[in-house]
N, C-alpha and C positions, 0 to 999 in steps of 0.2 A: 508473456509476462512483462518485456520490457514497455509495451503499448498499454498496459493497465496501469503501472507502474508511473510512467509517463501524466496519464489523463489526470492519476490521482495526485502528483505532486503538481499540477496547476493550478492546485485549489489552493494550495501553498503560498507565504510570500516567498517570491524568486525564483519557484521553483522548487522550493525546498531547501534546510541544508541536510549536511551528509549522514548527520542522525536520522534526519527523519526518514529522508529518503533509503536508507540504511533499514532501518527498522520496517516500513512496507516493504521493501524487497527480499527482510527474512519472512518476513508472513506471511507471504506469497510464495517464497521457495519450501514454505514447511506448508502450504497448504496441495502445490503441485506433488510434491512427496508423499502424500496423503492421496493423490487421484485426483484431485479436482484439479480439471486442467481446462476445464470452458471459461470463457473470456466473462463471461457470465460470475462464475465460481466466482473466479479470480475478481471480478470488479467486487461481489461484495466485501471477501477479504480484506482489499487493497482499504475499501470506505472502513470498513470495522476500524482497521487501523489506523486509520487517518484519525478517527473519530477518538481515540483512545491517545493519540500524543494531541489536540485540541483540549480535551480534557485533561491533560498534564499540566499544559500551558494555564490552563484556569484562568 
């Protein structure tokens, strides 16, 4: 998780802050909760979310 985690807040400015980065790391601890634990799973997850606070931002 923290390697997906990771890749998808470089997409980020700085890395991220702690909202967002916050916010992908529940999505991804509720989607491993759920079984989906391939890096795979987990990357689209991690994009979903990204893609969902991009679209906050507006």
């Amino acid at each position: 998780m923290d390697v997906v985690l990771e890749e998808t807040c470089r997409q980020l400015p700085h890395g991220g802050d702690h909202d967002s980065r916050r916010f992908i790391a529940e999505r991804l601890i509720e989607a491993a909760q759920a079984g989906h634990s391939t890096l795979g799973e987990l990357g689209i997850v991690a994009r979903h979310a990204l893609a969902e606070i991009i679209a906050k931002r507006g």
